[in-house]
Each structure stands twice: as structure tokens, then as C-alpha cells.
PyMOL commands that place a pseudoatom at each C-alpha (Angstrom):
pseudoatom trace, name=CA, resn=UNK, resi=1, chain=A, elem=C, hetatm=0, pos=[-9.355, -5.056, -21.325]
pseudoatom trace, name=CA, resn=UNK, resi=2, chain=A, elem=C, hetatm=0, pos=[-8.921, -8.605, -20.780]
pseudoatom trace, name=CA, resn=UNK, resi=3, chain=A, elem=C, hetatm=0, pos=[-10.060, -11.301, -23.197]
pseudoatom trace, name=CA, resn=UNK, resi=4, chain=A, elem=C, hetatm=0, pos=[-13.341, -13.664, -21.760]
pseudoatom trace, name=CA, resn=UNK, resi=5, chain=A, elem=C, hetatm=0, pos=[-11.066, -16.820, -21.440]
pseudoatom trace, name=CA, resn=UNK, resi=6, chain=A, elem=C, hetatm=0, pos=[-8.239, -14.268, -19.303]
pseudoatom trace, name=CA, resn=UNK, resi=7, chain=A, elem=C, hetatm=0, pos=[-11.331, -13.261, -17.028]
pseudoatom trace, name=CA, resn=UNK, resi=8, chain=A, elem=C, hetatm=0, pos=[-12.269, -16.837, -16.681]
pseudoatom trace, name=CA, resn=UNK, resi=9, chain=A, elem=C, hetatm=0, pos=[-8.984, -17.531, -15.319]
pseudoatom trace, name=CA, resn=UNK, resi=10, chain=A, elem=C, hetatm=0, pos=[-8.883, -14.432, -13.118]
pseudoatom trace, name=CA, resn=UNK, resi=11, chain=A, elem=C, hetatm=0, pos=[-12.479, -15.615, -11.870]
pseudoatom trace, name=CA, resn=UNK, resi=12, chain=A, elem=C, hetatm=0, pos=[-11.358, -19.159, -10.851]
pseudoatom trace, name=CA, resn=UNK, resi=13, chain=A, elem=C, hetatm=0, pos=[-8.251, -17.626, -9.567]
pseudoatom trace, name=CA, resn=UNK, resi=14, chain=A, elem=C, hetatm=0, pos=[-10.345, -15.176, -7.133]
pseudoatom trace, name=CA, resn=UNK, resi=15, chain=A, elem=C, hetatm=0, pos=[-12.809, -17.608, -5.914]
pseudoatom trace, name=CA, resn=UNK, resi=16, chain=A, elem=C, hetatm=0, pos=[-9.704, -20.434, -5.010]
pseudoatom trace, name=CA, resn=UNK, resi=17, chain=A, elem=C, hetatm=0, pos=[-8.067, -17.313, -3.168]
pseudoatom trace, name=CA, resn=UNK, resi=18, chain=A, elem=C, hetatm=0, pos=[-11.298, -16.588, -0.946]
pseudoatom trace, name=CA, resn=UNK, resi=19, chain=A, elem=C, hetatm=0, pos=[-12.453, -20.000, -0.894]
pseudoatom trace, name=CA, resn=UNK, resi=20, chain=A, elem=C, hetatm=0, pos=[-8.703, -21.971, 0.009]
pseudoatom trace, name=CA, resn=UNK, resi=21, chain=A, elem=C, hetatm=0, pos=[-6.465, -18.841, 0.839]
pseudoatom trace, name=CA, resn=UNK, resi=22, chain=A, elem=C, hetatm=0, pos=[-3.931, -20.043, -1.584]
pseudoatom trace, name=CA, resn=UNK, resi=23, chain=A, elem=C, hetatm=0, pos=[-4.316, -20.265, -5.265]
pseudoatom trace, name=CA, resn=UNK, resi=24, chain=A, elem=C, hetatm=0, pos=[-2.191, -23.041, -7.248]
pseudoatom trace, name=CA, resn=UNK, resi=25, chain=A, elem=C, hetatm=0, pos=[-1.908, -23.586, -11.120]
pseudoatom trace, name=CA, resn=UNK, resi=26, chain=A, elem=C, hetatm=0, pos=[-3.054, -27.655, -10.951]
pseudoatom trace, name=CA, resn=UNK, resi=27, chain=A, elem=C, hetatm=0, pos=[-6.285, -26.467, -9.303]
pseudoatom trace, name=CA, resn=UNK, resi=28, chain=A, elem=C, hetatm=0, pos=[-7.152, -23.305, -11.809]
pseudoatom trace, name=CA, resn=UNK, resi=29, chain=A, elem=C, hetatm=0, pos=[-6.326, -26.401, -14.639]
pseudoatom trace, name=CA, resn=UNK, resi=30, chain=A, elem=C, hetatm=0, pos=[-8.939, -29.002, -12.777]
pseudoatom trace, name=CA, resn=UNK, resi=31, chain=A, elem=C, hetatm=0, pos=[-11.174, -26.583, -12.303]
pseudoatom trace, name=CA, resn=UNK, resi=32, chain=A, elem=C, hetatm=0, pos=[-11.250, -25.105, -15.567]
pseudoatom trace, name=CA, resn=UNK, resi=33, chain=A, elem=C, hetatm=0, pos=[-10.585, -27.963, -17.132]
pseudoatom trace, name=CA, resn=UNK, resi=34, chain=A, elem=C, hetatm=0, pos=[-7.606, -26.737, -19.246]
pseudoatom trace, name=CA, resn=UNK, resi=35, chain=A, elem=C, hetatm=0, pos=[-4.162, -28.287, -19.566]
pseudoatom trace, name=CA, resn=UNK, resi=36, chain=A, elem=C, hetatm=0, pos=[-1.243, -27.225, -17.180]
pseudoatom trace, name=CA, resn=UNK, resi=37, chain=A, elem=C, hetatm=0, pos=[0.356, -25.289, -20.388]
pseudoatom trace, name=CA, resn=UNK, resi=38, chain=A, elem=C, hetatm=0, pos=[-2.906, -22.990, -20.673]
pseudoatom trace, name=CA, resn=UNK, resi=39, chain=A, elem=C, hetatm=0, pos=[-3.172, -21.903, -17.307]
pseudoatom trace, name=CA, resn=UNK, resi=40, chain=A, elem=C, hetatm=0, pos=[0.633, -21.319, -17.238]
pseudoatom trace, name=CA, resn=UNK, resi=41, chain=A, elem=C, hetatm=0, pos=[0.426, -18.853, -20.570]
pseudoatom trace, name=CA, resn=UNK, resi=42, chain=A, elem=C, hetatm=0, pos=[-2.838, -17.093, -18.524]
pseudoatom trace, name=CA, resn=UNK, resi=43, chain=A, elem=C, hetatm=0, pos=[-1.312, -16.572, -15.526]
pseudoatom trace, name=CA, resn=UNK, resi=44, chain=A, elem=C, hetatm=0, pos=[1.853, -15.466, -17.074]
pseudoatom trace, name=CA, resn=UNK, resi=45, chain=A, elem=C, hetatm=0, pos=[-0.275, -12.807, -18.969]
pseudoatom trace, name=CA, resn=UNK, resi=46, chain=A, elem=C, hetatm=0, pos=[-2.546, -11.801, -15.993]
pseudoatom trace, name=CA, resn=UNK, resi=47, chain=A, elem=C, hetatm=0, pos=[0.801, -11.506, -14.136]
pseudoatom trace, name=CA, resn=UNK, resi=48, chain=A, elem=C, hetatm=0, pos=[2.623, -8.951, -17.107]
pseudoatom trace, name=CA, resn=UNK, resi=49, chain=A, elem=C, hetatm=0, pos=[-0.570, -7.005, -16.968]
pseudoatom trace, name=CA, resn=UNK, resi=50, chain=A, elem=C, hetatm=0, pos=[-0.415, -5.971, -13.024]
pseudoatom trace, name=CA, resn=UNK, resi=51, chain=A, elem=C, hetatm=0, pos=[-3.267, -8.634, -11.964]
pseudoatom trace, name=CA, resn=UNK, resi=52, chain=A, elem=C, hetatm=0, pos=[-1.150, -11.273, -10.423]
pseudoatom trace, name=CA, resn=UNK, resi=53, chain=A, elem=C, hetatm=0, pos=[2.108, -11.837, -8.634]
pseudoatom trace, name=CA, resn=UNK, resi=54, chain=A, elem=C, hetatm=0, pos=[3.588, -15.145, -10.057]
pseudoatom trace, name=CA, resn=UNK, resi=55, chain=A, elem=C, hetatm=0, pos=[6.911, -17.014, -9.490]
pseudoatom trace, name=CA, resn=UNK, resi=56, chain=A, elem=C, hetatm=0, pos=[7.079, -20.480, -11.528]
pseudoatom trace, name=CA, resn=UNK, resi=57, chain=A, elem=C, hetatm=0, pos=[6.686, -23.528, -9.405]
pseudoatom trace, name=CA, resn=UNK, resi=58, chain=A, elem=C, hetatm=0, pos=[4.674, -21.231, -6.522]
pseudoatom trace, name=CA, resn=UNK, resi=59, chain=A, elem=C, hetatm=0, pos=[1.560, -20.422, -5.555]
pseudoatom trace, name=CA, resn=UNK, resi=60, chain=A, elem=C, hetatm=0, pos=[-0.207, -17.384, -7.565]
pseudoatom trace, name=CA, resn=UNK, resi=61, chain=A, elem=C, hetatm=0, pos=[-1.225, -14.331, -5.398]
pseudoatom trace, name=CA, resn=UNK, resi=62, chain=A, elem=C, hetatm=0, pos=[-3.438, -11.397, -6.706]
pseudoatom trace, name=CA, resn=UNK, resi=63, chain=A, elem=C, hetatm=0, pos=[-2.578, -7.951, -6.529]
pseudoatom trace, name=CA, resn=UNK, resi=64, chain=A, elem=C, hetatm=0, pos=[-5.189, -5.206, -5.055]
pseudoatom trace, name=CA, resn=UNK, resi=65, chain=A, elem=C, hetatm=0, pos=[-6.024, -4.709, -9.356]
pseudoatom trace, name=CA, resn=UNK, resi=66, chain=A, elem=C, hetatm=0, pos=[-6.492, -8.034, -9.851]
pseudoatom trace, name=CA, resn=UNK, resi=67, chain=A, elem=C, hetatm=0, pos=[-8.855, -9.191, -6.153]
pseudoatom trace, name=CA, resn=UNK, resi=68, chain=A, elem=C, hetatm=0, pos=[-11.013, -5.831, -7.377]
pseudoatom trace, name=CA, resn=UNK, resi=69, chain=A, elem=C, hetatm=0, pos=[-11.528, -7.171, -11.175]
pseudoatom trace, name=CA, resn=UNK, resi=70, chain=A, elem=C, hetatm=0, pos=[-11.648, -10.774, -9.251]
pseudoatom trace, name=CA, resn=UNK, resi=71, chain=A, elem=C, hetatm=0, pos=[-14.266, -9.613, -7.454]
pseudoatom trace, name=CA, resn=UNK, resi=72, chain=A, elem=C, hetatm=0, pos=[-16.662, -7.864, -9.673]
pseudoatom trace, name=CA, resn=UNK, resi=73, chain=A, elem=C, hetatm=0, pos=[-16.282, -10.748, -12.455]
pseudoatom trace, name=CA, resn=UNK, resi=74, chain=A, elem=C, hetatm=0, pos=[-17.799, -13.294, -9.410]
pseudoatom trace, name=CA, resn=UNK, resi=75, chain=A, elem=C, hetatm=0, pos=[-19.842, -10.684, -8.564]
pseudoatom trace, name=CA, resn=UNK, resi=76, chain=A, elem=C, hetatm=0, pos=[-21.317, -10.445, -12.021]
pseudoatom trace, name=CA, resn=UNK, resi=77, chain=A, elem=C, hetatm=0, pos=[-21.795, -14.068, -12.715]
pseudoatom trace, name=CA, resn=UNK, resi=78, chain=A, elem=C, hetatm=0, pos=[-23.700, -14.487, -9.244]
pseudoatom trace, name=CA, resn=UNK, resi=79, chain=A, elem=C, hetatm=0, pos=[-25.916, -11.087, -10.543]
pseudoatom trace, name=CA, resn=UNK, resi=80, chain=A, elem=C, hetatm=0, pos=[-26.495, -13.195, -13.687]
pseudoatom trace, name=CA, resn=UNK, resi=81, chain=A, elem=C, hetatm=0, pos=[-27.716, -16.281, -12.336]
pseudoatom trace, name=CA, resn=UNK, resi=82, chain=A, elem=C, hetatm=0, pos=[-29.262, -14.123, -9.863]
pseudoatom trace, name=CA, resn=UNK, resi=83, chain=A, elem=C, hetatm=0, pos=[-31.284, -11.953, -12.914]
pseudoatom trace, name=CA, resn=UNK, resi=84, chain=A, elem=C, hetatm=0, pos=[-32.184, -15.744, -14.573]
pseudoatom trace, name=CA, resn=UNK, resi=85, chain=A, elem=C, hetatm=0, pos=[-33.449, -16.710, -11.488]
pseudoatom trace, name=CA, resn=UNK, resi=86, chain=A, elem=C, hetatm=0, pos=[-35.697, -13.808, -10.702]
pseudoatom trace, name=CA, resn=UNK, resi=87, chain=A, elem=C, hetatm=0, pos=[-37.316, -13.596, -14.387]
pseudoatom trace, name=CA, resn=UNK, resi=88, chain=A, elem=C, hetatm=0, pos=[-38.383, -17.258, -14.458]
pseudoatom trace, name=CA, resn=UNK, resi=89, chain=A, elem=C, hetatm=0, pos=[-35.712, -18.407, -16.897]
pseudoatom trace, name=CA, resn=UNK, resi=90, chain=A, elem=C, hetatm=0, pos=[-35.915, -22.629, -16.934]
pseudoatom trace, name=CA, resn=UNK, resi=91, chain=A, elem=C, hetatm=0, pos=[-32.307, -22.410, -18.562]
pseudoatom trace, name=CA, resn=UNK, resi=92, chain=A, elem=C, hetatm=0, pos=[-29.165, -24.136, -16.790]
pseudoatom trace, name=CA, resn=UNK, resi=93, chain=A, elem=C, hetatm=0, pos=[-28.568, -20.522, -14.765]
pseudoatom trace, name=CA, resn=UNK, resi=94, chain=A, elem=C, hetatm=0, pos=[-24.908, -21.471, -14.455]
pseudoatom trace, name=CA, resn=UNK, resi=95, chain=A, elem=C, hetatm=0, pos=[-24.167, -22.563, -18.123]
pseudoatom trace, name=CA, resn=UNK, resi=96, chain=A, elem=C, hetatm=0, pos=[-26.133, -19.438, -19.061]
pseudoatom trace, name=CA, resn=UNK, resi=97, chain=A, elem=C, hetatm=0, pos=[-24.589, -17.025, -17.203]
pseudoatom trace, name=CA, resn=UNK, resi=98, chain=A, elem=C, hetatm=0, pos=[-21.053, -18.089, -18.265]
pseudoatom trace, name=CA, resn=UNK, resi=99, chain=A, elem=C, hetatm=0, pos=[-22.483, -17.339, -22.209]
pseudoatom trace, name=CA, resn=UNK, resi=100, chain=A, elem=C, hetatm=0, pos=[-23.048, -14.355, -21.615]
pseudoatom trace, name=CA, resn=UNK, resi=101, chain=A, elem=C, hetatm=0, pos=[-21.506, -12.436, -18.737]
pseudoatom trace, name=CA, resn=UNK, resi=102, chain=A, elem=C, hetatm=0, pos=[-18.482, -11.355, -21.274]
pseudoatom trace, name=CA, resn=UNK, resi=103, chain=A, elem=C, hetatm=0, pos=[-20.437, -9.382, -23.792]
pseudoatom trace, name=CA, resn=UNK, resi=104, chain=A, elem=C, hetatm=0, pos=[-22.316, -7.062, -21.042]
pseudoatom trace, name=CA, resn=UNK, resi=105, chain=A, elem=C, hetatm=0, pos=[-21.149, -3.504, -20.378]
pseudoatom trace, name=CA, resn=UNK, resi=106, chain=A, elem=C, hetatm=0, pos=[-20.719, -2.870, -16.546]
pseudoatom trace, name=CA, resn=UNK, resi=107, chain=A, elem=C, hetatm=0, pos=[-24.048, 0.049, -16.276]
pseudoatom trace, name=CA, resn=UNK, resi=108, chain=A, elem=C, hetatm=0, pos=[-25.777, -3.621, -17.803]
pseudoatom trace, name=CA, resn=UNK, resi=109, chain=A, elem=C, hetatm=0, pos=[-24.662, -5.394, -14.829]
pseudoatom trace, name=CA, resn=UNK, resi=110, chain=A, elem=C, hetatm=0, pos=[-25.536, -2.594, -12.406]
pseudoatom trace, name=CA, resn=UNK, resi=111, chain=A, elem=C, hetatm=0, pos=[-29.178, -2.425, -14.148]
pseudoatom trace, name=CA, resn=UNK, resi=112, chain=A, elem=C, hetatm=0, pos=[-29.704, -6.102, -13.784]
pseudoatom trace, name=CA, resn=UNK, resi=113, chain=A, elem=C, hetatm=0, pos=[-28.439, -6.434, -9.994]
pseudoatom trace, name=CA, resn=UNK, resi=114, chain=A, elem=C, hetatm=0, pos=[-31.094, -3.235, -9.464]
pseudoatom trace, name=CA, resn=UNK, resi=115, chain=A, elem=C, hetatm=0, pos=[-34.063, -5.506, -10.523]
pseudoatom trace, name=CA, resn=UNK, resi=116, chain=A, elem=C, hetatm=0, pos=[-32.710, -8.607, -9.393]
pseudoatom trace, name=CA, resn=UNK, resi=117, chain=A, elem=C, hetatm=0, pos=[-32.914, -6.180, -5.513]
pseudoatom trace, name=CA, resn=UNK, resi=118, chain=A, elem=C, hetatm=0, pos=[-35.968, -5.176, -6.402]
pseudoatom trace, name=CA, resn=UNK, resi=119, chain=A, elem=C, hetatm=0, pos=[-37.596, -8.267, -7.020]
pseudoatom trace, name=CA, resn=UNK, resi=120, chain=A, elem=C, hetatm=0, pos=[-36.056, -9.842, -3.936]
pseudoatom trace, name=CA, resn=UNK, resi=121, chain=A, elem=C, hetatm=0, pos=[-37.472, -6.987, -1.688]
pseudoatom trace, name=CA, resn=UNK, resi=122, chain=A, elem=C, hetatm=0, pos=[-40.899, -7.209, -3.730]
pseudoatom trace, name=CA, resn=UNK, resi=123, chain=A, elem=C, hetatm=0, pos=[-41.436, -11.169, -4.255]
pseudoatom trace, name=CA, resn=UNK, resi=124, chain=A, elem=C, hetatm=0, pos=[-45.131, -10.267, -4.746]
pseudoatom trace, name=CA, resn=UNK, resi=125, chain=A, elem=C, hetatm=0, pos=[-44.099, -8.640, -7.817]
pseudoatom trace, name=CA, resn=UNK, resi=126, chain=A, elem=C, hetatm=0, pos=[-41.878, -11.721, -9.114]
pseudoatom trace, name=CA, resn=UNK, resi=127, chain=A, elem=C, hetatm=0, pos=[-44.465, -13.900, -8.494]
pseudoatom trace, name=CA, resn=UNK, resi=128, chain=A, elem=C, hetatm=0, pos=[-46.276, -12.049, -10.756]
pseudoatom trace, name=CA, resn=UNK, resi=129, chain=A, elem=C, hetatm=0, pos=[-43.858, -11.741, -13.185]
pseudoatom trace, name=CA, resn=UNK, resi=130, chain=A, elem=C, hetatm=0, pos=[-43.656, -15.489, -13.487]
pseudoatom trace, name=CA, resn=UNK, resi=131, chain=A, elem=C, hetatm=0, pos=[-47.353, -15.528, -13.704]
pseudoatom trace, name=CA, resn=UNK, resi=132, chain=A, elem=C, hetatm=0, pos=[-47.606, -13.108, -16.868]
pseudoatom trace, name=CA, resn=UNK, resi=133, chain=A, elem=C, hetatm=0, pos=[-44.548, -15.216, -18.576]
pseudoatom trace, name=CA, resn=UNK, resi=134, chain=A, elem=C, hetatm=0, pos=[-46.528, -18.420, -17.841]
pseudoatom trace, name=CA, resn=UNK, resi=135, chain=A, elem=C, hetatm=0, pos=[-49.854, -17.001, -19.373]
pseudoatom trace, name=CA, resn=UNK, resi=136, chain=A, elem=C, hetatm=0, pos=[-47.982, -15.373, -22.304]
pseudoatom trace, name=CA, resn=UNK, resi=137, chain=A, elem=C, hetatm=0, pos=[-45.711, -18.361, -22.961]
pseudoatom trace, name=CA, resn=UNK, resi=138, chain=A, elem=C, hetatm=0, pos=[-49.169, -20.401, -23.529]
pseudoatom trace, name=CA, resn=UNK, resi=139, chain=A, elem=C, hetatm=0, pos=[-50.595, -17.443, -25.833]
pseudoatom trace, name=CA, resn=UNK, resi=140, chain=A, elem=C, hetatm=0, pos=[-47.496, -17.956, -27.828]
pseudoatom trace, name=CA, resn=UNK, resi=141, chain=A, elem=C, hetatm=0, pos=[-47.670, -21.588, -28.534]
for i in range(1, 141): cmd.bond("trace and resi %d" % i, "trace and resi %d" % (i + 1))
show_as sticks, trace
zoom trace
């Protein structure tokens, strides 16, 4: 089980590998916005525990473990901002999403991407969701 800052790296490190091709530690750093040192001690880790293959002064490849972990942890913070989306949430989706995305079991994640589908195939339904929040927000105050 990796720790949330680890899966933080290995999610920057998957999306510069679909988005570029190549991954590189001075671009997990600026994007992160962590010093060369940090990303350096993560990737080392990632790379002891079977997620990466890293030679100093390279570029950083994932293994077939760490693109499927990759994957599901960008997968989960889209499902996130996704779920915020759908319910009507006026928080900063992004910000949100990366609060919270660490502390949810994975049958959490696979509940919330069910009603985040369902309201995108029904967005009668949302629509009334958002209605009901509005008129119960105003109850509350």
C-alpha cells in the first residue's frame, strides 16, 4: 500500500507518460511542485517496490504494476471530480478531489463512478437533484 504523497507521484508520473511518452524527474518536480531531492527519494521508492524502472540521470518508465495503479489513481480523481460535478458541489472540484481521493476504499470509488453513469445517462434526474439541494440549502439557512 503506497502512502498518498507516493500515489501522487505515481499519478503525475502516469499522466506525463500518456500525455508526453516520456516521463522525466524535473517535470514530476514542476508539476508537483516539490524539490528535485523529493521526487528523486519517490521515484527511488516506487522503483524498489516493482512500480517503476529507474536509472539515475534517465528518463523514468513504468512497469505493467505501476501503468495499472497509474491508471486507476487518474481514473479515480477524474470519478471524483466527476461525482462533485454531478451532485451540485460549488467546491474547487480539483482541489477537492485531491483531499480526498486517498482515504476512499476502491468498492467507494466503484459506487461513486456508478452514480456519476447514472446521472450522465439520466440528466433529468441530476437536474433534479440540483433542484432539491437548491430548495433544501434555502430551508437550511
Amino acid at each position: 500500500m503506497l502512502s498518498p504523497s507516493l500515489e501522487d507521484y505515481l499519478e503525475e508520473i502516469y499522466r506525463f507518460s500518456t500525455q508526453l511518452g516520456y516521463i522525466r524527474i524535473t517535470d514530476v518536480a514542476k508539476k508537483l511542485d516539490v524539490s528535485l531531492p523529493s521526487v528523486n527519494k519517490a521515484v527511488n521508492i516506487l522503483s524498489q517496490e516493482g512500480y517503476l524502472k529507474y536509472i539515475p540521470y534517465k528518463n523514468i518508465e513504468l512497469t505493467e504494476k505501476g501503468a495499472k495503479l497509474g491508471k486507476f489513481l487518474v481514473e479515480r480523481n477524474r470519478t471524483l471530480q466527476e461525482f462533485l460535478e454531478v451532485i451540485g458541489s460549488n467546491c474547487d472540484k480539483e482541489e477537492e478531489a485531491e483531499a480526498i481521493e486517498h482515504y476512499l476504499s476502491k468498492e467507494t470509488v466503484e459506487a461513486m463512478t456508478l452514480v456519476v453513469k447514472f446521472f450522465k445517462e439520466r440528466p433529468d434526474l441530476q437536474k433534479r437533484l440540483i433542484k432539491f439541494e437548491e430548495r433544501a440549502r434555502k430551508k437550511m439557512k
